[in-house]
N, C-alpha and C positions, 0 to 999 in steps of 0.2 A: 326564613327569607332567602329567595332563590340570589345569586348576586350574578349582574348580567343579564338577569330574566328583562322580559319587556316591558316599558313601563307603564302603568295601565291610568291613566288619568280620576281620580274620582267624581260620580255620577252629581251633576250641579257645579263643578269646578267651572268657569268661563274659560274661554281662549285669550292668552293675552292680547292688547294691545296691538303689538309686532303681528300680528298674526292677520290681522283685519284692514294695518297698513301697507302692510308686505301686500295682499292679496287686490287691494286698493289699486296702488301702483301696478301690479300684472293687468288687472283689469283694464287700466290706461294705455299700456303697453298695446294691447291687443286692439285693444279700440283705436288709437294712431296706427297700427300698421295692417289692421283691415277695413277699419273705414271707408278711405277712401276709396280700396277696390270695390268695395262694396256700391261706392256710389255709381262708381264707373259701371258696373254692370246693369244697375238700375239703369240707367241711364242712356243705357246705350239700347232699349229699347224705347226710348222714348218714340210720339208719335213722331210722323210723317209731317207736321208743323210744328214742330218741338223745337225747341235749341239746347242752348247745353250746360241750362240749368234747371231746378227747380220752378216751378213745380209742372210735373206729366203734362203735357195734352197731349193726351190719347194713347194708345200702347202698341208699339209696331215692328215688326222685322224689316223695315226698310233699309235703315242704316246697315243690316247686314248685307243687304243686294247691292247697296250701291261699292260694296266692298272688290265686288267682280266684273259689278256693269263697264262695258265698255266705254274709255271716254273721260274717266278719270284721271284729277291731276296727278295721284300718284298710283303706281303699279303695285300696288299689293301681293295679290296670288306671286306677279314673276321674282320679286323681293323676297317674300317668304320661302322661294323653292329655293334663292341663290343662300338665304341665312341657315335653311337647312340643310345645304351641301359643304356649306363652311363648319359647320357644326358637325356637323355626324363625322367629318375629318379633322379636326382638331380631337372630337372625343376619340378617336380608335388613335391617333399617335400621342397622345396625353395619356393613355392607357395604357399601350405598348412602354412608352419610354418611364411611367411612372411604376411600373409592375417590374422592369427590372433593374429600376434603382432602387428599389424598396428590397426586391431578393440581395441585390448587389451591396447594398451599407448593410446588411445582415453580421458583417464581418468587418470590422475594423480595417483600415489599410490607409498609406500614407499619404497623407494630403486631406483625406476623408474630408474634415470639415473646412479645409476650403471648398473644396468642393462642392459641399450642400451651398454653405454661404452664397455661393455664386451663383447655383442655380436660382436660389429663394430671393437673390437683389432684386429683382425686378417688379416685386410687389411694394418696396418702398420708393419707388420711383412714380410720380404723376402720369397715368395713361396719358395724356397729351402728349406729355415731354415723352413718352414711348416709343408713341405712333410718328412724333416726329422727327425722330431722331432717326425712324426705321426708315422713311421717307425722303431724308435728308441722303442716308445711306444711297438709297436705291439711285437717288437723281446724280451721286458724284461717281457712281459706274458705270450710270447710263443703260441702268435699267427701268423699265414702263411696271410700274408698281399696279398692279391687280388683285384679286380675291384669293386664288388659291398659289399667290407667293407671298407681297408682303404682309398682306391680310392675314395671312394664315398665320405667319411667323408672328406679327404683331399677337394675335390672340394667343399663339401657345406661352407665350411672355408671360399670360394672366392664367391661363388654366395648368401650364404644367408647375408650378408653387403649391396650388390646390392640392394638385392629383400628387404629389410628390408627400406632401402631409398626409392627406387622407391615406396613402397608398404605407405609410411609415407606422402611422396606428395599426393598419389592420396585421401588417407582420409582425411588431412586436405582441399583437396577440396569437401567434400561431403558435401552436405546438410542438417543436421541432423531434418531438418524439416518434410521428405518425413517420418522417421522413427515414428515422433509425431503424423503426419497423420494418418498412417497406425495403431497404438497403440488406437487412440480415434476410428477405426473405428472397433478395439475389436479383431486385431492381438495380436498372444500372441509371445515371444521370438525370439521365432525358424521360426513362421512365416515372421517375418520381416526381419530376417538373409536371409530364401529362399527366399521370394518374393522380398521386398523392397533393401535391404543394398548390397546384393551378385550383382543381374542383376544389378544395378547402377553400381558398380565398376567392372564389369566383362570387359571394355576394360583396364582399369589400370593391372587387374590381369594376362589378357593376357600377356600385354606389360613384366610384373615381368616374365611369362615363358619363356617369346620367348628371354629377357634375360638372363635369367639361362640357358635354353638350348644353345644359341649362346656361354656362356662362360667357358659352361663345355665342347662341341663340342672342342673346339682350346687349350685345358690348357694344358700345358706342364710342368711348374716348380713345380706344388704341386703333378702331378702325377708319378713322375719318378723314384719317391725313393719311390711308393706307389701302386705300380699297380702290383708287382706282375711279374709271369713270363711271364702274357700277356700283349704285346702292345695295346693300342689306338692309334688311326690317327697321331696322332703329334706325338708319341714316334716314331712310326711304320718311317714319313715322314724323322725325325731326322737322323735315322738309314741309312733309304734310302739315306741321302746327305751325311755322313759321310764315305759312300764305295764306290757309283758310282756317276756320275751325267749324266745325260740327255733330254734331251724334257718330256721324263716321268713325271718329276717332274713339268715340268709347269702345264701338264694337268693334274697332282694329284692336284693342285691349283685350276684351271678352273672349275673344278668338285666341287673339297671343296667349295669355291666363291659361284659357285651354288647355293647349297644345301641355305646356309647361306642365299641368296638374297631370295630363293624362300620361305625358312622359315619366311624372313621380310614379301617379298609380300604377302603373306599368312593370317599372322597376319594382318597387314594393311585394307586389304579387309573384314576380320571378323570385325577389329574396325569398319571402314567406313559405312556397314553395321547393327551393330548395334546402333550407333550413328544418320543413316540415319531413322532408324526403331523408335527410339524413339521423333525422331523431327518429323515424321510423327505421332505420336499415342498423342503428346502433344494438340495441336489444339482439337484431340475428345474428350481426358480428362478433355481439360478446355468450 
């Protein structure tokens, strides 16, 4: 008898009970949190007399035209360019400032954890009470609260706690041995930062943007009291369901869904990539 060998189940044994209930419950799981997108996609091809439920007449790309047609109560296309430019700058300073606090707590030093403390309060705080308080701020200095001020700051509230955790996992997996290498063979700081420590965690850093950008893209409660007289996507969508409702609003979904999935795939394919790249170049280096 091997001890610690694997354990092999005999041929006719069932699965327990736990096994079929456990798998029961994921099944549900899944089913409550794709369902409904699922319906929203259906859906948002419904026909050109369709409403916005069950069941189809007829099968259409309308609702996606009328997403651009001019003349619409809300502005989509210009909403989605401003949620995209708040986005793609929350991700690069969510990244920047998560990348060298994550090098920076590498090293013990005093105050340390107050300091995380303080940065990560902000996730137990109600985004309302966030966005309002950021709002309250701006109006007792007699600043005009907008998109890429209080807006911005509002969101980084919510994505740099994220990028902060996220950014903490992937250096406590680094290896600080590549960096002792690199040091004996007469890199000086800055060069181990470029060559060695950055390309090493460059799939972790992705993964911190592509979540800052995914969470600044859909926010809604720290933005509302903070943005100003212009909408982003979700204020913009908010708006849209609180006047009219129709198929439109599935494929303003189908569209948003998109972007979002093709933003994963995206990221996915760079990691995959570069992880492929470095399991090929390990064999020449050793």
């Amino acid at each position: 008898m091997i001890v610690g060998g694997p354990q092999v189940r005999p041929i006719g044994e069932g699965r327990p009970w736990t096994f079929y209930a456990l798998g029961g419950l994921f099944g549900a799981y899944l089913l409550f949190l794709y369902g409904p997108m699922a319906v929203i996609y259906v859906l948002s091809f419904q026909g050109e007399n369709g409403g916005v439920t069950f069941p189809m007449v007829g099968v259409s790309t309308v609702w996606f035209q009328d997403i651009v047609k001019p003349g619409q109560m809300a502005n989509i296309p210009v909403s989605f360019g401003r949620s995209i430019g708040l986005a793609a700058l929350v991700a690069c300073i969510t990244v920047v400032f998560a990348v060298a606090a994550g090098l920076g707590f590498r090293r013990r030093f005093p105050g340390s954890g107050v300091v995380f403390y303080m940065a990560v309060a902000s996730l137990v705080m109600p985004g309302l009470l966030v966005g309002f308080g950021i709002g309250l701020g701006f109006q007792f200095l007699g600043l005009q609260t907008s998109l890429f001020t209080s807006a911005l700051g509002a969101q980084l509230t919510w994505t740099l706690p994220f990028g902060l955790f996220a950014m903490f996992a992937v250096v406590n997996r680094f290896n600080r041995a590549w960096e002792e290498a690199a040091t004996d063979l007469g890199a000086s700081a800055w060069q181990r930062l470029r060559f060695v420590t950055l390309p090493i965690l460059l799939p972790g850093i992705l993964g911190v943007g592509m979540g800052a950008l995914t969470l600044s893209y859909d926010e809604y409660a720290r933005t509302t009291l903070t943005i100003g007289p212009l909408n982003t996507l979700p204020l913009e969508i908010y708006a849209l369901i609180s006047s009219a409702t129709s198929p439109t609003l599935f494929a303003i979904g189908t569209l948003t869904t998109g972007v979002s999935f093709a933003i994963l795939a995206t990221t996915l394919v760079l990691v995959f990539r570069m992880q492929r790249r470095r399991s090929l170049a390990l064999p020449e280096m050793s």
